[in-house]
C-alpha positions as CSV (number, residue, x, y, z in Angstrom):
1,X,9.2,-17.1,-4.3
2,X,6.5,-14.3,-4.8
3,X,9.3,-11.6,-4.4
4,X,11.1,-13.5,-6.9
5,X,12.8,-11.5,-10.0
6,X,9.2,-9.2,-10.2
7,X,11.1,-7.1,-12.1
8,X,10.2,-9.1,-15.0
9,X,6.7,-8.1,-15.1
10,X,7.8,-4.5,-15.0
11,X,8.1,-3.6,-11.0
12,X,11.3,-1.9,-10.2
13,X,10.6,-0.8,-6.6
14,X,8.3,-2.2,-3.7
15,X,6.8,-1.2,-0.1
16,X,7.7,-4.0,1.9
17,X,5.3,-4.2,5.1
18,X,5.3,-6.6,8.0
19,X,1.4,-8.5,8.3
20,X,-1.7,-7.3,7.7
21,X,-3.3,-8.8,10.4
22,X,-1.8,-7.2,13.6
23,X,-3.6,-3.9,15.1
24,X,0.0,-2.1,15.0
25,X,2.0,-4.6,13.1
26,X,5.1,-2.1,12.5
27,X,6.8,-0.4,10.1
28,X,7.1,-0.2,6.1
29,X,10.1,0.5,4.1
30,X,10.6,0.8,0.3
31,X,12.9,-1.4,-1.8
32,X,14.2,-1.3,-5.4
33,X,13.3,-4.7,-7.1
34,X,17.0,-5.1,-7.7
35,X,20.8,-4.7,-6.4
36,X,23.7,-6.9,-4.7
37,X,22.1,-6.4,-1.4
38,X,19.1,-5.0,0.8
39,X,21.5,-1.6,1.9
40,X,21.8,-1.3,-2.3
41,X,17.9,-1.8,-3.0
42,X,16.9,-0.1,-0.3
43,X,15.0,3.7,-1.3
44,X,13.8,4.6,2.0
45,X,13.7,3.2,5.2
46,X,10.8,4.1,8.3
47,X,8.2,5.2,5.0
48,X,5.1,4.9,7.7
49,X,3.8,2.9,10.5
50,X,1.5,0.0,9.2
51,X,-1.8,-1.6,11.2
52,X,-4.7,-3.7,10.4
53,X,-8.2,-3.7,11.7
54,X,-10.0,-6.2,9.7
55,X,-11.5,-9.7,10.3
56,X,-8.3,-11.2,9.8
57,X,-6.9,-9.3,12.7
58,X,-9.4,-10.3,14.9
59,X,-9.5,-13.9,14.0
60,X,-5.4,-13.8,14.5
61,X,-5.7,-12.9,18.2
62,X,-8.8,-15.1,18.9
63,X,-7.0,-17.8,17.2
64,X,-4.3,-17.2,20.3
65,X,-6.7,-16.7,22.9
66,X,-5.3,-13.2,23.8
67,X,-7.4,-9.6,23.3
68,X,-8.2,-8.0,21.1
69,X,-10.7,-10.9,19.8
70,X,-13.4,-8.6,18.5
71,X,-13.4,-5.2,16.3
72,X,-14.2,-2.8,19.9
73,X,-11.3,-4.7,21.4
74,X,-9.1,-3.4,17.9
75,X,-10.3,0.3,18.1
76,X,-9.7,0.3,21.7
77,X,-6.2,-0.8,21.6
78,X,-5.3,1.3,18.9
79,X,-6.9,4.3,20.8
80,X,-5.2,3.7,23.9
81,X,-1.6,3.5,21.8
82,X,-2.5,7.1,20.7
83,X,-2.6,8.0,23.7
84,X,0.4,6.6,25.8
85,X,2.5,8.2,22.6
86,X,1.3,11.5,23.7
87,X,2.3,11.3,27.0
88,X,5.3,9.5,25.7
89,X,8.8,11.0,25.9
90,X,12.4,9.7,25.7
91,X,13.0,11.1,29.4
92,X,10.8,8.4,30.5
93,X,12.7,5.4,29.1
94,X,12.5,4.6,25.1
95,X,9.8,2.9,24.4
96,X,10.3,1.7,20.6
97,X,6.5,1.3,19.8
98,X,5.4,4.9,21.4
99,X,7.8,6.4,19.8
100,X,6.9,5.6,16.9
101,X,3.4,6.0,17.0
102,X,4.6,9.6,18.7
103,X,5.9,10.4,14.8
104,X,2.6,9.6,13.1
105,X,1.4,12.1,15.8
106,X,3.9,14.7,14.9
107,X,3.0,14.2,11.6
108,X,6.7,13.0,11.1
109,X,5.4,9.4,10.0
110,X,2.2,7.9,7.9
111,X,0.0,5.5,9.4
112,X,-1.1,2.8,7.1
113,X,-4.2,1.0,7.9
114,X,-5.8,-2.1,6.6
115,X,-9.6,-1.6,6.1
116,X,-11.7,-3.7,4.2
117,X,-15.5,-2.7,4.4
118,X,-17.0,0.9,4.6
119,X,-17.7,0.5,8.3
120,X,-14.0,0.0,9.2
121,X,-12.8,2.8,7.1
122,X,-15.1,5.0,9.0
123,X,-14.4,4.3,12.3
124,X,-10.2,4.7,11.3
125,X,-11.3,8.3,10.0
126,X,-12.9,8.8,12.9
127,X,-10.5,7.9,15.6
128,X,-7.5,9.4,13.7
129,X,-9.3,12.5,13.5
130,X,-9.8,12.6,17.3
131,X,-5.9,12.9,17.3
132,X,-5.4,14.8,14.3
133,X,-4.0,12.0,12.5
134,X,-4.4,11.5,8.2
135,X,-4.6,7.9,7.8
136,X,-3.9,5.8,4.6
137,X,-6.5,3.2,4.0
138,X,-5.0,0.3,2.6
139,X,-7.7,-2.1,1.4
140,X,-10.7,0.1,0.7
141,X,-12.9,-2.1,-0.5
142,X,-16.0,-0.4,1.2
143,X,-16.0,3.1,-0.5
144,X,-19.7,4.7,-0.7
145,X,-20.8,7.9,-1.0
146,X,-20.5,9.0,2.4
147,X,-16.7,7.7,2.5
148,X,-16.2,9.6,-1.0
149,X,-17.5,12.9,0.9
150,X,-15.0,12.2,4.0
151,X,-12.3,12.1,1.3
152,X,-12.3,15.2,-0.6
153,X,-13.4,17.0,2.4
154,X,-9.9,16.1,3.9
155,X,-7.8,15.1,1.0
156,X,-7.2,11.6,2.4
157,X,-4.8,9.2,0.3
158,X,-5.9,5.3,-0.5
159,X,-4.3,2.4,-1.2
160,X,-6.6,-0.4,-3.3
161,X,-6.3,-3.7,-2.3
162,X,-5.7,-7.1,-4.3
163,X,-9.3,-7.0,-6.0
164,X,-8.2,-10.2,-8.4
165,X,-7.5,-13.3,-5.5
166,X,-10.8,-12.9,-3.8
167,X,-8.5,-12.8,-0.4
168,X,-12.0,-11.6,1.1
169,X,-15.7,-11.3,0.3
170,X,-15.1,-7.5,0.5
171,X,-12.6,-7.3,-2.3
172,X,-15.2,-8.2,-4.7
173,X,-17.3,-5.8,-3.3
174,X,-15.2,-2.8,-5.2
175,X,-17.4,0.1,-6.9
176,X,-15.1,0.9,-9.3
177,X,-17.0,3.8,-10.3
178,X,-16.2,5.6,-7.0
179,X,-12.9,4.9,-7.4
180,X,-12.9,6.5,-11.1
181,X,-15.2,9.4,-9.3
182,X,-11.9,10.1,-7.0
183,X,-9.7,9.6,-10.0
184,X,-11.5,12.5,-12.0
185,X,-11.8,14.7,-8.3
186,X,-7.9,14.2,-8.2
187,X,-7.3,12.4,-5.3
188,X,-4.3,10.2,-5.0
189,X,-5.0,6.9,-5.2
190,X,-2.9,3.7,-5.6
191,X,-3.2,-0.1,-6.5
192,X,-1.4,-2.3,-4.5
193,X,-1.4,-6.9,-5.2
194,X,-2.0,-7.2,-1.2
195,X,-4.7,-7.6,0.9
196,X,-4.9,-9.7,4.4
197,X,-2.4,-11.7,3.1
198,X,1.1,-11.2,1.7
199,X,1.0,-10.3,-1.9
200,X,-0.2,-13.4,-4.3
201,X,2.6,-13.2,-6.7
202,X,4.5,-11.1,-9.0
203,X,2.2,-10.8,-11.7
204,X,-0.5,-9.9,-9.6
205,X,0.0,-6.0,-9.4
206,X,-0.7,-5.9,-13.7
207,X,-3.8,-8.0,-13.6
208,X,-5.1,-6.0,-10.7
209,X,-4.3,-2.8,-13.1
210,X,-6.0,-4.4,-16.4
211,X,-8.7,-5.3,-14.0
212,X,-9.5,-1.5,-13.4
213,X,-9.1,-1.2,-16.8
214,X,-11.5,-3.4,-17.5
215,X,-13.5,-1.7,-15.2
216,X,-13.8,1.9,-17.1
217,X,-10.1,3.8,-15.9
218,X,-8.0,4.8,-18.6
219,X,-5.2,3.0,-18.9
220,X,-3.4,6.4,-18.8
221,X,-4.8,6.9,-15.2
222,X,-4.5,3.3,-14.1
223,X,-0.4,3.3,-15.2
224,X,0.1,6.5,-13.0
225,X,-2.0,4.6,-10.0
226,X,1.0,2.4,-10.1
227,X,3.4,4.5,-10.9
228,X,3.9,7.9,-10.2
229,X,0.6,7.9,-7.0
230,X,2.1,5.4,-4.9
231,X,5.7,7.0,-5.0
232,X,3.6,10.3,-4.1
233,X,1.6,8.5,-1.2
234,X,5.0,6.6,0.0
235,X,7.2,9.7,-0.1
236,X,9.6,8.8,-2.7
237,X,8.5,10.7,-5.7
238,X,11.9,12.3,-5.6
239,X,13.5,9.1,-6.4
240,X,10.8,7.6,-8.5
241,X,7.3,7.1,-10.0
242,X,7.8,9.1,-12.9
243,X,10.4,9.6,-15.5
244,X,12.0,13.1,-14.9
245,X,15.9,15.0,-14.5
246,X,17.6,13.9,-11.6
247,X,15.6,10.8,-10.9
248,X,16.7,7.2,-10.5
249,X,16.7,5.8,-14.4
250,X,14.1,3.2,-13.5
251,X,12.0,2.5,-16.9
252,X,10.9,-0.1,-18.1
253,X,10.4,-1.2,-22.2
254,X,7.1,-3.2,-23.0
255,X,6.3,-5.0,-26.4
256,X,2.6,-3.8,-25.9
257,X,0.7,-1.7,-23.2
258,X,0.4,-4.0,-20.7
259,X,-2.8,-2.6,-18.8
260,X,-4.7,-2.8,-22.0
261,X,-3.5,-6.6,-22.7
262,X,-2.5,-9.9,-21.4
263,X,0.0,-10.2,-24.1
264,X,2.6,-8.2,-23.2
265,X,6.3,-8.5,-22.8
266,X,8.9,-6.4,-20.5
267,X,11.5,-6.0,-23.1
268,X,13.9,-3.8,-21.2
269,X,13.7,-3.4,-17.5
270,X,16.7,0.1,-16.5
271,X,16.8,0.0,-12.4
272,X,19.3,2.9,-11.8
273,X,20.4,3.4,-15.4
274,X,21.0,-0.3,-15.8
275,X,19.3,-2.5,-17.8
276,X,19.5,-5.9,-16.1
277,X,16.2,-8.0,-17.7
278,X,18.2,-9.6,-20.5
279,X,21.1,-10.6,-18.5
280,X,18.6,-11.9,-15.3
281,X,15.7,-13.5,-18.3
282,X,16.3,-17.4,-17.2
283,X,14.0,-20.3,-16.5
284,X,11.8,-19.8,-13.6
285,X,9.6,-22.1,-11.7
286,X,6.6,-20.6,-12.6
């Protein structure tokens, strides 16, 4: 219901991840919004390796009984994954989850973690640096100065979180003006509608964009945090994020900017050349 027909509010492609609230949860893949089947929409398959280490991850295995219950248990685990994929190799028997942390190793894969607060972020930088590793925060609620620092001193990538649903106490805990500093110090940064949960809905990515809006970004900078920055992060800018010569035709027609208001319309929506909003525009349940 929450995936349904987004392309009217103006998404044409989506990073589809398995939960947020598993240490290493799997991995993500990127979809366009439209097509006969999943092998049609699909734009890339195996884009990164996605984990979590926030409360919600910790309440999920307590709530089974089973470790990790507490945040040293998360670190720990995840730590000890990195290291069985190092000594990890095919002539020992395949071993689907070493091998693929083995590629985020190798630098042939992203990792994708959920952080929330400043404290989590930290210790991800920290531990992924120990194996030489460029984590993408996906949350990021937490950014401070020192966080700020660690980021342009190793051009890390971020993904903000749902900031609208108040999923968590931290996402309302967002200093947009760091985020604008990392705008202006052009780092790549992204806004995602997610957060613990699964996304909220499918008009939830716009209103988290008119909230940064609101919040001092121009709407020039918050459309390519949507856009063109989370093609860049997920590794299919050459298919999309930006209008350019042999890209997909994937643009979208709106009655009024629709990061500067509420009333705005998608009046054409082209997914691979073809414009399919008018013939797809029907009653919804909404």
């Amino acid at each position: 219901m929450m995936f349904q027909r987004v392309f009217e509010y103006g998404i044409t492609s989506v990073a589809v991840t398995p939960s947020l609230s598993n240490v290493l949860s799997g991995e993500a893949a990127v979809f366009k919004t439209f097509g006969s089947n999943a092998y049609k929409m699909l734009v890339k398959e195996k884009v990164g390796l996605v984990g979590s280490v926030t409360r919600a991850t910790t309440r999920n295995y307590k709530d089974r009984g089973i470790t990790p219950m507490t945040k040293m248990g998360i670190f720990s685990m995840l730590k000890d994954a990195f290291k069985e994929a190092e000594d990890y190799s095919h002539s020992s028997g395949y071993n689907s989850k070493a091998n693929s942390v083995k590629e985020v190793l190798t630098n042939d894969k992203k990792l994708f973690v959920n952080c929330n607060t400043a404290s989590e972020m930290l210790s991800v930088y920290n531990l992924c640096e120990e194996f030489s590793v460029k984590p993408i925060i996906i949350g990021a609620y937490g950014l401070n100065n020192e966080i700020i620092d660690m980021i342009n001193s190793n051009d890390y990538e971020l993904i903000i979180g749902d900031v609208i649903n108040g999923i968590s106490e931290a996402s309302k805990k967002l200093d947009y003006q760091l985020v604008k500093q990392l705008i202006e110090n052009n780092n790549l940064v992204a806004i995602s509608s997610t957060g613990d949960r699964m996304s909220t809905g499918k008009e939830t990515l716009l209103w988290n964009a008119i909230m940064f809006y609101k919040n001092g970004l121009a709407s020039e900078k918050v459309l390519k945090m949507i856009t063109y920055n989370p093609a860049k992060i997920l590794g299919v800018d050459d298919k999309v994020g930006s209008i350019e010569v042999g890209k997909d035709a994937d643009i979208v027609v709106w009655s009024n900017n629709p990061i500067e208001t509420y009333n705005s319309r998608a009046e054409a929506v082209f997914i691979s050349g073809e414009n399919i909003i008018d013939v797809w525009r029907k009653g919804t349940c909404w």
